[in-house]
C-alpha positions as CSV (number, residue, x, y, z in Angstrom):
1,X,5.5,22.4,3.7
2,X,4.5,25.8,2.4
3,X,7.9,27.3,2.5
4,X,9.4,24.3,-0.1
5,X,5.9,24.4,-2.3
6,X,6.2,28.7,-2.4
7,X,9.4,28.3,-4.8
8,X,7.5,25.6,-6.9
9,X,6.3,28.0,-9.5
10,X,10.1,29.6,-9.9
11,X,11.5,25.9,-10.2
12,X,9.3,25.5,-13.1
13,X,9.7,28.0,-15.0
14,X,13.3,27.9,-15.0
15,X,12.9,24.2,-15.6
16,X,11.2,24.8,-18.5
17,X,13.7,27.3,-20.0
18,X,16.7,25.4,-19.3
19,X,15.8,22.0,-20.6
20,X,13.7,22.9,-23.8
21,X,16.2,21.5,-26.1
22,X,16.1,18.4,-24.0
23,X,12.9,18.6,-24.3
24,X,12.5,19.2,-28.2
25,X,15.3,16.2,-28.5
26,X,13.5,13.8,-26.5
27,X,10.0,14.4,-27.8
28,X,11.0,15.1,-31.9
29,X,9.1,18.2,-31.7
30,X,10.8,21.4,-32.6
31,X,7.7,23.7,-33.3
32,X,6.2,23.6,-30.2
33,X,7.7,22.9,-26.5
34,X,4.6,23.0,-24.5
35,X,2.7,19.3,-25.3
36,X,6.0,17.8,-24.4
37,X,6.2,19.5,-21.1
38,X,3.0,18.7,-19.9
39,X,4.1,14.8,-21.0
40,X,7.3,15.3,-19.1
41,X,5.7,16.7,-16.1
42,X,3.4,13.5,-16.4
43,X,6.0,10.8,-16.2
44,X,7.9,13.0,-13.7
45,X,4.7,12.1,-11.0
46,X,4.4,8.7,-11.6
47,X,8.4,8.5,-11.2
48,X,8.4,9.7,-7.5
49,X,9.3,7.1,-5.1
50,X,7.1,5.7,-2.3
51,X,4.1,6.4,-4.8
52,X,3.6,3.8,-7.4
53,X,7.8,2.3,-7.3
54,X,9.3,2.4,-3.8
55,X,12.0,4.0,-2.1
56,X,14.3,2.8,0.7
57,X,13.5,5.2,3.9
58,X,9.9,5.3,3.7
59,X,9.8,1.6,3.6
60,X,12.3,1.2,6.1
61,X,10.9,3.5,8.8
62,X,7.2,1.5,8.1
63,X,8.8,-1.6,8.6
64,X,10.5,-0.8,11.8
65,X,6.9,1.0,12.8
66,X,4.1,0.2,11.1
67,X,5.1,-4.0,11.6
68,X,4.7,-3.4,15.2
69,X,1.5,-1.7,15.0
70,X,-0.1,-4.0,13.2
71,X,1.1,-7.2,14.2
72,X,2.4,-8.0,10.6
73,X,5.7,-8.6,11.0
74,X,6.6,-9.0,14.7
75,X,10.0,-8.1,16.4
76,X,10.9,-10.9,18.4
77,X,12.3,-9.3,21.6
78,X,9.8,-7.5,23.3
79,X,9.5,-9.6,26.4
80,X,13.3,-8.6,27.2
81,X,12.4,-4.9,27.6
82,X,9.7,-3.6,30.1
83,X,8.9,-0.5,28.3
84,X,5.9,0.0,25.6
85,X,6.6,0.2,22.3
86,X,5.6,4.0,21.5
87,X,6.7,5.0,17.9
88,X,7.3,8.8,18.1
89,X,9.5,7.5,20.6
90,X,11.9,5.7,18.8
91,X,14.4,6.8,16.8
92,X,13.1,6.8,13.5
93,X,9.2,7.1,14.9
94,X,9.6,11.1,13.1
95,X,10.6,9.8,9.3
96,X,7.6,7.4,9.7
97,X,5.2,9.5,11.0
98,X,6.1,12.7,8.7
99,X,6.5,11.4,5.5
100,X,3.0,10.8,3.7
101,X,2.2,14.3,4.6
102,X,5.1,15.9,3.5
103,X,5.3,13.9,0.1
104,X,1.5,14.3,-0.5
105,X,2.1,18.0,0.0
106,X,5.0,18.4,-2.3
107,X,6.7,15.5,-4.1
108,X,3.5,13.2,-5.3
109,X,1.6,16.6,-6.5
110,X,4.6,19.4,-7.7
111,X,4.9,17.8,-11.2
112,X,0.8,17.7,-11.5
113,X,0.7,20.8,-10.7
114,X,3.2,22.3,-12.5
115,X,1.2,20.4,-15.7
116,X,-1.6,22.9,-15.3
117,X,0.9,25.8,-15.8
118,X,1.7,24.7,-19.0
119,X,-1.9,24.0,-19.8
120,X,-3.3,27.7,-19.0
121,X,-0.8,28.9,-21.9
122,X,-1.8,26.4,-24.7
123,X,-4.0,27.4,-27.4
124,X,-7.2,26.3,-27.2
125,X,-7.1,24.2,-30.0
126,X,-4.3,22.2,-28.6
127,X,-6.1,22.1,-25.3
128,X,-8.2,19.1,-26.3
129,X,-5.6,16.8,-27.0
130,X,-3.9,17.2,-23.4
131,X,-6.7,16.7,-21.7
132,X,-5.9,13.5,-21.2
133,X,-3.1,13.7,-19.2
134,X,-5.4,15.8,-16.2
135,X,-8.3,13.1,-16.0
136,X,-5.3,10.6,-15.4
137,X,-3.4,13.0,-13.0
138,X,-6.7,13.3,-10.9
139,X,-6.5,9.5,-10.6
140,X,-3.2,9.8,-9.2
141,X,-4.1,12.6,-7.0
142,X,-6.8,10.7,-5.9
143,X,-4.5,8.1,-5.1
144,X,-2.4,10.3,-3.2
145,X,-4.9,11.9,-0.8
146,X,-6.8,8.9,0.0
147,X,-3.2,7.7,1.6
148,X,-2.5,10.9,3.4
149,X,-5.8,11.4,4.6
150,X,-6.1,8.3,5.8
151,X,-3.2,8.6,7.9
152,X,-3.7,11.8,9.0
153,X,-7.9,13.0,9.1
154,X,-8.1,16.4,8.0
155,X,-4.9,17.8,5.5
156,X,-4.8,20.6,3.1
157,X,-6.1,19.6,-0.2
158,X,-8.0,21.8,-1.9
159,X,-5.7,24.6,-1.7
160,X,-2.3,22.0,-1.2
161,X,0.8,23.0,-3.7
162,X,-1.4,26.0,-4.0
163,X,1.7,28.3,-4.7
164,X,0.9,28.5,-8.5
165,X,-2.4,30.9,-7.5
166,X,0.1,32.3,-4.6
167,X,-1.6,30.6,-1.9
168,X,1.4,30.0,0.3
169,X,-0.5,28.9,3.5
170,X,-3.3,26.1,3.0
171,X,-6.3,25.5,4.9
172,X,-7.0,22.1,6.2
173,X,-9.9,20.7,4.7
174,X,-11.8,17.8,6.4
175,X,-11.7,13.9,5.8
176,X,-15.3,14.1,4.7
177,X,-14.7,16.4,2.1
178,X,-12.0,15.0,0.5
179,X,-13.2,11.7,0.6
180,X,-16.5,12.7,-1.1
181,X,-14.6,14.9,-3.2
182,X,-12.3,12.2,-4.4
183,X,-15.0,9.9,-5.3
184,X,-16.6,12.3,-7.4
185,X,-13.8,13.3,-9.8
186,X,-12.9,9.9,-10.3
187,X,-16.4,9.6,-11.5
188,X,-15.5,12.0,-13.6
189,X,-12.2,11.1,-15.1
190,X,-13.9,7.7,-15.5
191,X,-16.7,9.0,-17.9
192,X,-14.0,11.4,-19.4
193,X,-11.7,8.8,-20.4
194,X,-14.6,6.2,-21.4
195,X,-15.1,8.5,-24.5
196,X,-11.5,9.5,-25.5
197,X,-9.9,9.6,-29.0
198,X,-7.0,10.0,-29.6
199,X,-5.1,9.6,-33.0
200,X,-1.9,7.4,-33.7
201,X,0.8,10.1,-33.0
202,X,-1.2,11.2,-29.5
203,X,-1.5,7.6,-28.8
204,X,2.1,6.6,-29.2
205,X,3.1,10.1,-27.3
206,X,1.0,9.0,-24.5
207,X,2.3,5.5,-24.5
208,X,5.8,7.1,-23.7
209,X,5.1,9.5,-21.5
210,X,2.7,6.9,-19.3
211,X,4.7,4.7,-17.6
212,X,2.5,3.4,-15.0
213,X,0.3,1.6,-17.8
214,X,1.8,1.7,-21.0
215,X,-0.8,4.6,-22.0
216,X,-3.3,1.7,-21.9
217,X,-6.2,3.9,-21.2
218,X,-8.7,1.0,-20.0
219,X,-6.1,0.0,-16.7
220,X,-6.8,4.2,-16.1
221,X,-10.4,3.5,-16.1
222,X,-10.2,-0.3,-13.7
223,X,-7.4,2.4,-11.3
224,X,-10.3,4.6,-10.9
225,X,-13.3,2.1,-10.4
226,X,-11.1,0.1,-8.0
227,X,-9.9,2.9,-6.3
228,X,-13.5,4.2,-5.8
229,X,-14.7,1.1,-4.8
230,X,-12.2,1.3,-2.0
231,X,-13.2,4.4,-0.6
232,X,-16.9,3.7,-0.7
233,X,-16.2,0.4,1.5
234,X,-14.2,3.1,3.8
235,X,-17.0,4.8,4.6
236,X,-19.4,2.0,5.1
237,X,-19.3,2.6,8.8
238,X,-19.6,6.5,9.2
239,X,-21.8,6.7,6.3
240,X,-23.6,3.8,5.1
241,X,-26.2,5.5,3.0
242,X,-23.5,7.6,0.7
243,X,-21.3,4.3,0.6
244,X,-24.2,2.3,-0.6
245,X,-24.7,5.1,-3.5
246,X,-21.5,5.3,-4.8
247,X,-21.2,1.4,-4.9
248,X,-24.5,1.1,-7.0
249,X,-23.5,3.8,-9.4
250,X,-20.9,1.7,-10.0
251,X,-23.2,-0.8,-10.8
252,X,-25.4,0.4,-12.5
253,X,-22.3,1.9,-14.8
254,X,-20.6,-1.2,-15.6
255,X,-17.7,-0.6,-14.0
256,X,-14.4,-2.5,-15.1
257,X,-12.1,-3.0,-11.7
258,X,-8.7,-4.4,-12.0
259,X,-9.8,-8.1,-11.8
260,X,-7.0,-10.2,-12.7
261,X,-3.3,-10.3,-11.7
262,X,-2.1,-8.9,-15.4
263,X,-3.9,-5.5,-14.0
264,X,-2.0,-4.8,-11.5
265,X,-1.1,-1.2,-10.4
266,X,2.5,-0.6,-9.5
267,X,5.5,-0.4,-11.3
268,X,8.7,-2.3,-12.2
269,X,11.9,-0.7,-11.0
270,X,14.1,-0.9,-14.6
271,X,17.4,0.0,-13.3
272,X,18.1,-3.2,-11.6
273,X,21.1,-2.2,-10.1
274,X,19.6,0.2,-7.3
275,X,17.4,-2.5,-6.4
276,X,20.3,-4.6,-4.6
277,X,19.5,-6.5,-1.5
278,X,22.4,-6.4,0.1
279,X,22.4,-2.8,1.2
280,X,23.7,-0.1,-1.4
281,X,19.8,0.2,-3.3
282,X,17.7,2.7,-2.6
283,X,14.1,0.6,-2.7
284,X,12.2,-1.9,-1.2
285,X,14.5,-4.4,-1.2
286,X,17.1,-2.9,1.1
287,X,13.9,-1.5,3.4
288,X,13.1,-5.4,3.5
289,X,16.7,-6.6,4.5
290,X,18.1,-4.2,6.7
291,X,14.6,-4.7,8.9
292,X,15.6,-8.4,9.2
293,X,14.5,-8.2,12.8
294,X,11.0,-7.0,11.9
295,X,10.1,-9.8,9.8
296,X,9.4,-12.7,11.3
297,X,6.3,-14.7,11.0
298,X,3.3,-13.6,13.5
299,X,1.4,-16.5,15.0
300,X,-1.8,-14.8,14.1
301,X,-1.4,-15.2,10.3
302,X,0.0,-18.4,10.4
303,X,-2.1,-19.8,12.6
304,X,-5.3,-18.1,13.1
305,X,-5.7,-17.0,9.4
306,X,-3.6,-19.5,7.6
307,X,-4.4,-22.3,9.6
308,X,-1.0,-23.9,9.4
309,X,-0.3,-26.0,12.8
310,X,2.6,-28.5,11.7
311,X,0.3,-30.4,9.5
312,X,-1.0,-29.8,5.9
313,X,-4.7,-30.6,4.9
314,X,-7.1,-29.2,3.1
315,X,-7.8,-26.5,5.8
316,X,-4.4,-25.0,5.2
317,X,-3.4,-22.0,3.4
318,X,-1.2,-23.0,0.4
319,X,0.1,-19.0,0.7
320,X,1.8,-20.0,4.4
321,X,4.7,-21.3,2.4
322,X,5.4,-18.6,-0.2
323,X,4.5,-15.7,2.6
324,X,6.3,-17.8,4.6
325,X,10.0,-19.1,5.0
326,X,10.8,-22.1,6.9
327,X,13.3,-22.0,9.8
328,X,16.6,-23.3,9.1
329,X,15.8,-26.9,10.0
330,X,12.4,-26.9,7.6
331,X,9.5,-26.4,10.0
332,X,7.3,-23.4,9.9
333,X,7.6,-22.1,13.4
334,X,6.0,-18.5,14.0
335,X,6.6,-16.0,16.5
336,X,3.5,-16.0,19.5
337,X,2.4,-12.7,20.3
338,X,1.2,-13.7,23.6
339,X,1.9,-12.0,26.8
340,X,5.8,-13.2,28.0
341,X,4.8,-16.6,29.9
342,X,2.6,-17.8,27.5
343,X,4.9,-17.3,24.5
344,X,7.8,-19.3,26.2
345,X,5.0,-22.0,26.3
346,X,4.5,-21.7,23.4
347,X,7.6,-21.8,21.9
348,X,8.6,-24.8,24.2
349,X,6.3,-27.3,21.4
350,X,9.2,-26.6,18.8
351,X,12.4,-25.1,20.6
352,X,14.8,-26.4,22.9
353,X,14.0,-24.9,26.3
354,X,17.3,-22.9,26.3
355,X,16.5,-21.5,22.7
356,X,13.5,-20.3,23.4
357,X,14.7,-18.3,26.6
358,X,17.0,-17.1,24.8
359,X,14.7,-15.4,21.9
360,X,12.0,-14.3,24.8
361,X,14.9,-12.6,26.8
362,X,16.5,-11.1,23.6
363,X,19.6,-13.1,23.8
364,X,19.4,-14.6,20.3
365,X,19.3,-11.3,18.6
366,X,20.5,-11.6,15.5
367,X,22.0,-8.3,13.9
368,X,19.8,-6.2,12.1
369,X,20.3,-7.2,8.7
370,X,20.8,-10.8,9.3
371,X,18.6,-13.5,7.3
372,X,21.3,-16.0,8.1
373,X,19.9,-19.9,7.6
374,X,21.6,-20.8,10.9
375,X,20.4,-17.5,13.1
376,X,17.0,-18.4,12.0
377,X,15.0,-20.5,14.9
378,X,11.4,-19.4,13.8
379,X,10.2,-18.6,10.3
380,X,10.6,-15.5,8.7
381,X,8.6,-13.7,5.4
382,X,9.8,-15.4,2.3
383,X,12.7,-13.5,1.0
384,X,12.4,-14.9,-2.5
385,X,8.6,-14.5,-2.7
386,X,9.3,-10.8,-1.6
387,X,12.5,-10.0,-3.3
388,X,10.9,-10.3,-7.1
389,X,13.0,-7.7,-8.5
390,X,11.4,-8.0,-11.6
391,X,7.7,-7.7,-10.4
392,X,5.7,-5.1,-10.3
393,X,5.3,-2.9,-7.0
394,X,1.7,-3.9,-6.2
395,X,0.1,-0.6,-5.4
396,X,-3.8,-2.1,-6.6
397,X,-4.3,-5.7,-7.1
398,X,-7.4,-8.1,-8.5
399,X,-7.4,-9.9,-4.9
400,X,-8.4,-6.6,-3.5
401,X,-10.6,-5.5,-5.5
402,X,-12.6,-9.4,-5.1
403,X,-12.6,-8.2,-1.3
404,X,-14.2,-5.2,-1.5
405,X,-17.1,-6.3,-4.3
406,X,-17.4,-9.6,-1.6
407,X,-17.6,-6.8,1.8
408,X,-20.0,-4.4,-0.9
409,X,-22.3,-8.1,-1.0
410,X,-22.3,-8.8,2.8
411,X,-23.1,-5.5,3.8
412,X,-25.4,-3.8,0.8
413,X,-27.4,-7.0,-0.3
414,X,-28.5,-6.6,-3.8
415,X,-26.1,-3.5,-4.3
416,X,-23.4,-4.8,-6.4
417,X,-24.5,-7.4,-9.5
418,X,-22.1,-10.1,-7.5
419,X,-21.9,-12.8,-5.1
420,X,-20.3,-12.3,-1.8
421,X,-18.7,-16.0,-1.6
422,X,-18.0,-16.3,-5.3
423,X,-16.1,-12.6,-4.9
424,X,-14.5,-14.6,-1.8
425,X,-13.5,-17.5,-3.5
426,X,-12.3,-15.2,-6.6
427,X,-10.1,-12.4,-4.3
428,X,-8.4,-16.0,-2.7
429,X,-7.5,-18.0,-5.9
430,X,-5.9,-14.8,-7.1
431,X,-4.0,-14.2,-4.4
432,X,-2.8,-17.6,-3.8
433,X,-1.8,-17.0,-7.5
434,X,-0.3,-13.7,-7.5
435,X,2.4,-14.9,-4.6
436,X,3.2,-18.2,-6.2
437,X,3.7,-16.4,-9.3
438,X,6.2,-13.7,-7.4
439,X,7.8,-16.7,-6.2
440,X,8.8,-19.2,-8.5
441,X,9.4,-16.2,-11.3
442,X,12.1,-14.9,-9.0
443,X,15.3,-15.9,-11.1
444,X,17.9,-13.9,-9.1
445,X,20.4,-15.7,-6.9
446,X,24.4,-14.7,-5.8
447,X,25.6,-14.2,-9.1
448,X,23.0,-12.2,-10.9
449,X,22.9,-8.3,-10.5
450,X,20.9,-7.4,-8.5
451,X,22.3,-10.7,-6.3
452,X,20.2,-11.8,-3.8
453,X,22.0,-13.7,-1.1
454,X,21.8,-16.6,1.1
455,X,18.9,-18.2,-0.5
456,X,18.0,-21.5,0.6
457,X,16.1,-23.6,-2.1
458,X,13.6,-24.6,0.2
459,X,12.2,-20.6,0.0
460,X,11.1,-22.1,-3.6
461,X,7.7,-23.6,-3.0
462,X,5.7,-25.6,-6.1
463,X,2.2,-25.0,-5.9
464,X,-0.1,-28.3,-4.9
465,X,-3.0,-27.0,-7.0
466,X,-4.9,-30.1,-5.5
467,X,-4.2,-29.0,-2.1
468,X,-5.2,-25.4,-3.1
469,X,-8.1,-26.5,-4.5
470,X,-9.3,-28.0,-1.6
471,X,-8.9,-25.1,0.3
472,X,-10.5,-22.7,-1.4
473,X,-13.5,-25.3,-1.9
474,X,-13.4,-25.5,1.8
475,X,-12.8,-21.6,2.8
476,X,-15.8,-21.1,0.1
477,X,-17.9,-23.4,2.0
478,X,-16.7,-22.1,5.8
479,X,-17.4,-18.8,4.3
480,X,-20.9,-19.6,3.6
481,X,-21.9,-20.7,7.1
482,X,-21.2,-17.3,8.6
483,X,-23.5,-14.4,9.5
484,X,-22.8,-10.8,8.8
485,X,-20.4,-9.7,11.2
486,X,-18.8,-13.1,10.7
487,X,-18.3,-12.2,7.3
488,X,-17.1,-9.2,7.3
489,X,-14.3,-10.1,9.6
490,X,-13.3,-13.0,7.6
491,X,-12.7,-10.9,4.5
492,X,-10.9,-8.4,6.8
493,X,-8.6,-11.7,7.7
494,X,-8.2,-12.2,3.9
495,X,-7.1,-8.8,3.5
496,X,-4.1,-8.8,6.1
497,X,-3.0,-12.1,4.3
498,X,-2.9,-10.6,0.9
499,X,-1.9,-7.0,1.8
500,X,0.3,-8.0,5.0
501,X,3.7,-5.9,4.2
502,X,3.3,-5.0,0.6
503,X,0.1,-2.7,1.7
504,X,0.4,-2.4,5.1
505,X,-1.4,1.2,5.6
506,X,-4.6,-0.2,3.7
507,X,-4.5,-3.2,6.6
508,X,-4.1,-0.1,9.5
509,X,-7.0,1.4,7.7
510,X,-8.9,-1.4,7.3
511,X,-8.6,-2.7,11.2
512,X,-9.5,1.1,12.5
513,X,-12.4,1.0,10.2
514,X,-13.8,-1.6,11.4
515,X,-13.1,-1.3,15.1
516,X,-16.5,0.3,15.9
517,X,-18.5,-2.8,15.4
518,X,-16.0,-5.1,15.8
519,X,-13.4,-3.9,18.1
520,X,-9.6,-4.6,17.9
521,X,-9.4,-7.7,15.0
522,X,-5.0,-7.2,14.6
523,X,-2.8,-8.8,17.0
524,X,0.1,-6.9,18.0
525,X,2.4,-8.0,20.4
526,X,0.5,-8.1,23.7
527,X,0.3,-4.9,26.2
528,X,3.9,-3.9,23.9
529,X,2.9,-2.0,21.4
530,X,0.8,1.6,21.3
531,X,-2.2,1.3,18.7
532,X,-2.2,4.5,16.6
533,X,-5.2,6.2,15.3
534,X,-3.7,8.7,13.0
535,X,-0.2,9.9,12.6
536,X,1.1,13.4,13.7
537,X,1.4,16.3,11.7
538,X,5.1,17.4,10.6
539,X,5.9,20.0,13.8
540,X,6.6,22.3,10.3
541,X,3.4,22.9,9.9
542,X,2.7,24.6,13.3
543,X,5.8,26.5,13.0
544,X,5.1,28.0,9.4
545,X,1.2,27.5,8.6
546,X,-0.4,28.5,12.2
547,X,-3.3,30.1,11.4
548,X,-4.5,26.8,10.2
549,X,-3.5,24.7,11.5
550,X,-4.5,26.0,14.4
551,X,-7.8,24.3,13.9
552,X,-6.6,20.7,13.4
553,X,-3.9,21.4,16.7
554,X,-6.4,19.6,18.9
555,X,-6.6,16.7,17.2
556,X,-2.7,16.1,17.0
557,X,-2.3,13.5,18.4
558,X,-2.5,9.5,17.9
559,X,-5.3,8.6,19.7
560,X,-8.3,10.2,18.3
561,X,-9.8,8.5,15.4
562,X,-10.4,10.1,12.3
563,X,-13.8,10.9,11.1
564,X,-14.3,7.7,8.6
565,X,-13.8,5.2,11.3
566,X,-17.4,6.5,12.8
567,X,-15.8,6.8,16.3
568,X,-14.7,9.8,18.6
């Protein structure tokens, strides 16, 4: 890491020489070079892939890893093999395991950085008007390290990218002071941008240059009160008492979260041609497809969270069938996760006999990019639900943020100025929105660019709002018959239905958080898959940072849990 970030400073200064006519032609502003560069430098973060758009190998490698993990999306021959599934052991367990760290280190933060080079040299009268940009590139920073810190415990971070004050080799700071740090500038940037003016031209400059939210000022502030809110339910195990403050400052401030599904954090991939399906893109979409194999439906959602058994009544999740494919002769059959005798069982209600040995001894392996009608025995995740190419990425969305404001209810009573089962019943009808919306907006078929292949018009699923609103009435009323801990695990489940593959790390988080009090809640494919408590470091950083990171080398590992989960 330190090697690449040392030349940072050289790469931006001969960035800014070479392209300031680019600059001057883009922006319309021939007097001056430096407010456009610290624009350009702006939408040059929020561009980077994997952050708030996606990329292809970061969401390939999670797929193939994190799915297994977690139990999200299951691969369906592990009872063939006798071996564990250990992910630094596979193949691509290093690209999965290295990359928050390395992009948090350089790619999410170089173009922030390089920002506050340009800002030292403004005039102080021009200051003012970009200070803008640096309350919103704390939000994304804040962003950024929550991720990597999460994954990893203690990371560099105050001194990270810390080449333009020549600090070439980092320190590792702890989770505790990030996190706490974090909270508070968002606190900041929050208040900051509460009172900021700007005119007509800065508010059309900013418009451009932000293309995360349009320059819409007020989705900054909801980013920032949501993200918050997320990290103060994060530490609600480790430390209550500081969890409990930050949730009633909120409170007591007002705060705006992002509360409906219009709000939603993420961005739309514009060039619709790299988005392709079928293999050539270089984003989600060709993550999703080539991990065919990785995506089949877990029993546990289906079943234990969605209710769905064969029949559909108002205890069933309306979201099975838009999360959800069917197989290719229309039932909704998921894959057990059961130890080998009991998931021939019971795969024996819906298979023929020969069928399902076949898929238990991995004789019915399909190849790995095959969502073939006929290959598919069991159901899969929908591929027109999550092959939207015109949607949004959903990096923050209003389900979430119901979640957390129900959690901040059940476990700080009087804390937030909202009902825990009204915030419950809220966080579902938005998601059971948010995927119907994704997908029965989804206009793409074989002959539209990008094409999307093979689809099946069953994968199209009308909502039956009376059905739904059944449901929720009765979730809403389950919901209010449980105690505490009860609760708490029940939004937990809501969380792994509305997250699942989009925002699989915040489900990873989420189950390790709350593993202290009440132990393993996921369901990974029995006694097959290692549980990981944090990822490993890049084997870069022992080789060219060792003086510090020789005091996070004992911890490098994936079985000691990081300081939020209150566990050692």
């Amino acid at each position: 890491m330190s090697k690449i970030i040392k030349y940072l400073v050289l790469s931006a200064v001969i960035f800014l020489s070479s392209c300031e006519k680019d600059l001057e032609e883009k922006f319309g502003n021939p007097d001056k070079q430096t407010d456009p560069d610290i624009e350009l430098f702006f939408t040059g973060a929020l561009q980077e892939r994997h952050l708030f758009r996606t990329n292809y190998g970061s969401y390939y490698h999670q797929f193939r890893q994190l799915n297994k993990v977690t139990g999200i999306g299951l691969y369906p021959y592990h009872w063939s093999s006798s071996r564990e599934w250990i992910v630094l052991d596979d193949w691509s367990g290093p690209s999965f395991y290295y990359d928050i760290f390395n992009k948090a280190s350089v790619n999410w933060v170089k173009n922030l950085n390089a920002m506050q080079l340009v800002f030292n040299g403004l005039p102080e009268e021009e200051k003012a008007a970009s200070e803008v940009y640096f309350y919103m590139a704390d939000i994304v920073k804040a962003f950024v390290y929550q991720r990597s810190t999460d994954a990893y415990d203690d990371i560099p971070y105050e001194e990270a990218s810390g080449a333009f004050q020549e600090i070439f080799y980092p320190r590792y700071d702890s989770q505790e002071v990030i996190y706490k740090d974090i909270i508070e500038k968002l606190g900041i940037a929050v208040g900051a941008l509460k009172n900021v003016s700007l005119d007509a031209s800065q508010q059309a400059r900013l418009s451009s240059a932000d293309i995360l939210n349009g320059g819409d000022v007020s989705k900054w502030i909801k980013f920032a009160n949501s993200l918050r809110l997320r990290m103060a339910i994060r530490l609600s195990v480790v430390d209550p008492t500081y969890s409990r403050e930050v949730i009633q400052d909120l409170t007591n401030n007002n705060a705006e979260y992002v509360v409906n599904n219009e709000d939603v954090i993420g961005m739309e991939e514009l060039v619709k041609t790299r988005l392709t399906a079928g293999g050539s893109g270089i984003f989600f979409p060709r993550a999703f497809q080539e991990n065919g194999t990785d995506f089949w439906a877990p029993r546990f959602i289906m079943e234990d969270i969605f209710n769905y058994k064969q029949v559909v009544d108002e205890t069933v999740d309306p979201r099975t069938f838009v999360i959800f494919q069917p197989a290719s002769d229309g039932r909704y059959i998921p894959l057990p996760e059961m130890e080998r005798s009991a998931s021939l069982n019971y795969l024996n209600q819906y298979l023929d006999s020969q069928d399902a040995e076949d898929i238990i001894n991995g004789n019915h392996e399909p190849t790995n990019n095959t969502w073939a009608a006929d290959e598919q025995l069991l159901s899969k995740y929908n591929r027109v639900t999550y092959l939207n190419f015109d949607a949004k990425f959903p990096v923050f969305t209003a389900s979430e943020t119901y979640l957390l404001l129900a959690e901040a209810a059940v476990r700080f009573p009087g804390s937030v100025d909202v009902s825990a089962v009204d915030a419950y019943n809220k966080a579902i009808d938005l998601s059971i929105e948010y995927y119907y919306s994704l997908n029965n907006t989804n206009k793409s078929n074989s002959g539209t660019i990008p094409p999307l292949e093979e689809v099946n018009p069953d994968y199209y699923v009308t909502l039956d709002q009376a059905q739904a609103n059944s449901f929720t009435q009765q979730r809403t009323t389950y919901f209010s018959s449980l105690g505490q801990d009860d609760q708490i695990e029940e939004i937990f489940y809501q969380k792994v239905a509305h997250l699942n593959i989009f925002n699989t790390y915040e489900v990873w988080s989420e189950a390790r958080r709350l593993m202290k009090n009440h132990g393993m809640l996921l369901k990974p494919v029995e006694d097959k898959v290692e549980w990981l408590e944090r990822l490993y470091y890049p084997p870069t950083e022992e080789r060219d940072n060792p003086d510090n990171f020789s005091q996070v080398a004992g911890q490098n590992d994936n079985s000691t849990p990081v300081w939020w989960t209150g566990r050692k």
